[in-house]
C-alpha positions as a Python dict, from the first residue, in 0.01 Angstrom:
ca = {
    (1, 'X'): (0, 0, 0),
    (2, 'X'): (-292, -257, -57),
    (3, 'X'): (-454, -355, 301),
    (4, 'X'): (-615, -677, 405),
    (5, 'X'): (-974, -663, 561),
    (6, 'X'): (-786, -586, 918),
    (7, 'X'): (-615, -292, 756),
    (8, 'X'): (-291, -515, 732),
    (9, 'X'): (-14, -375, 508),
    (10, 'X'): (274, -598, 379),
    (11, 'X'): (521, -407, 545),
    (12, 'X'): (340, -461, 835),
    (13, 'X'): (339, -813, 802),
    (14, 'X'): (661, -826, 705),
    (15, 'X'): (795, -605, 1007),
    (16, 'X'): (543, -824, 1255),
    (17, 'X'): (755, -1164, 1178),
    (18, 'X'): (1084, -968, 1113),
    (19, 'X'): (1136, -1029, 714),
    (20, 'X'): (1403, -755, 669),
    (21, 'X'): (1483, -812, 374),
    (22, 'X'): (1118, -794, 269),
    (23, 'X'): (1136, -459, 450),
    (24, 'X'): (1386, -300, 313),
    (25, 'X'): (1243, -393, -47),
    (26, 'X'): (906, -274, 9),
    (27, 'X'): (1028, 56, 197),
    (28, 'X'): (1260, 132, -133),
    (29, 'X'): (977, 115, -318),
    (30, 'X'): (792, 386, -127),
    (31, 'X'): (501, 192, 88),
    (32, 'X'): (381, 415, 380),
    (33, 'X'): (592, 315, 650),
    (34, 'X'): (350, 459, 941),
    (35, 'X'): (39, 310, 815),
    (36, 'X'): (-199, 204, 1058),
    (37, 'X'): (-420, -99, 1073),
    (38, 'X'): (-770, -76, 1237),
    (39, 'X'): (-624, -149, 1597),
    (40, 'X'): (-375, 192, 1515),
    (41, 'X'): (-92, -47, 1467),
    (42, 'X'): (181, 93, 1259),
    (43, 'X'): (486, -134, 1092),
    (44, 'X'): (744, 1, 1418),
    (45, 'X'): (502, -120, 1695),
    (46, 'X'): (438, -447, 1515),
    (47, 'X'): (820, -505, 1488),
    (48, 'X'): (898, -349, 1832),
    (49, 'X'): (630, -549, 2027),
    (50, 'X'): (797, -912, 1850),
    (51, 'X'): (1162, -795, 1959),
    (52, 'X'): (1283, -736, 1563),
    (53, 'X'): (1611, -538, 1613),
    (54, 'X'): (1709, -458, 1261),
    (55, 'X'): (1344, -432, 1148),
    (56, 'X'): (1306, -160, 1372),
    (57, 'X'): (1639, -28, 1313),
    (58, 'X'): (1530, 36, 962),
    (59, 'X'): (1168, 186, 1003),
    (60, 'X'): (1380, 425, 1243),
    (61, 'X'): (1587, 499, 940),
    (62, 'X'): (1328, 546, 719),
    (63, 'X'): (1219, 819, 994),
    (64, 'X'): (884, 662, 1135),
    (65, 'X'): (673, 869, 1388),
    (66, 'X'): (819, 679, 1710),
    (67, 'X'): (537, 824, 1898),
    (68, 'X'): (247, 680, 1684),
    (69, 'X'): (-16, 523, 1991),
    (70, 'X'): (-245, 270, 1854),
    (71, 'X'): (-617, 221, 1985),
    (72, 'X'): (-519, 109, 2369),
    (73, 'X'): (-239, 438, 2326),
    (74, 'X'): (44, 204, 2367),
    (75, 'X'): (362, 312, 2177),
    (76, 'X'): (630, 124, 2042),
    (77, 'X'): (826, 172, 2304),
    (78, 'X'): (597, 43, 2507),
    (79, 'X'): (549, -285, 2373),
    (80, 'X'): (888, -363, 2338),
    (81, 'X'): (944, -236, 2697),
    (82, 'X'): (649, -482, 2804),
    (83, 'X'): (771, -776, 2599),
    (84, 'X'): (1121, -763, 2735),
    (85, 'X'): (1283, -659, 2443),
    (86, 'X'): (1583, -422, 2570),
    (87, 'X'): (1777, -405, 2256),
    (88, 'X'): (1494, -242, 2093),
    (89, 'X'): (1424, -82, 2371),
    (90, 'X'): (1773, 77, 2366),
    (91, 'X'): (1713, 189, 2000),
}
């Protein structure tokens, strides 16, 4: 669960630019799947806000907090309502 200096997780990178394969990996292997960065963005809103169906699909899985607000107290759902993303939306 190593951060970068923006409090940047790989599984948040990897969820942000929809790696699921990457996901699933690192989520096998036990990383905190509802870490935050310093904006308060967790894994879920990083794949929700880009419109990464099966990313989100498995954070949901994994049983992420679906409520989690980062520092504006945007959710998730949100995002992915804001972004036009209706299949994740749907999820």
């Amino acid at each position: 669960d190593s951060k970068d200096t923006d409090g940047r997780t790989p599984l948040s990178w990897a969820a942000e630019n929809g790696h699921e394969d990457v996901v699933k990996l690192l989520l096998e292997n036990g990383v905190d799947a509802d870490s935050k960065d310093t904006d308060g963005r967790t894994p879920l809103l990083d794949a929700a806000a880009r419109g990464h169906e099966e990313v989100v699909r498995l954070l949901l899985k994994k049983g992420v907090d679906v409520d989690s607000n980062d520092k504006d107290d945007r959710t998730p759902l949100s995002w992915a309502t804001e972004n036009g993303h209706k299949d994740v939306v749907k999820l």
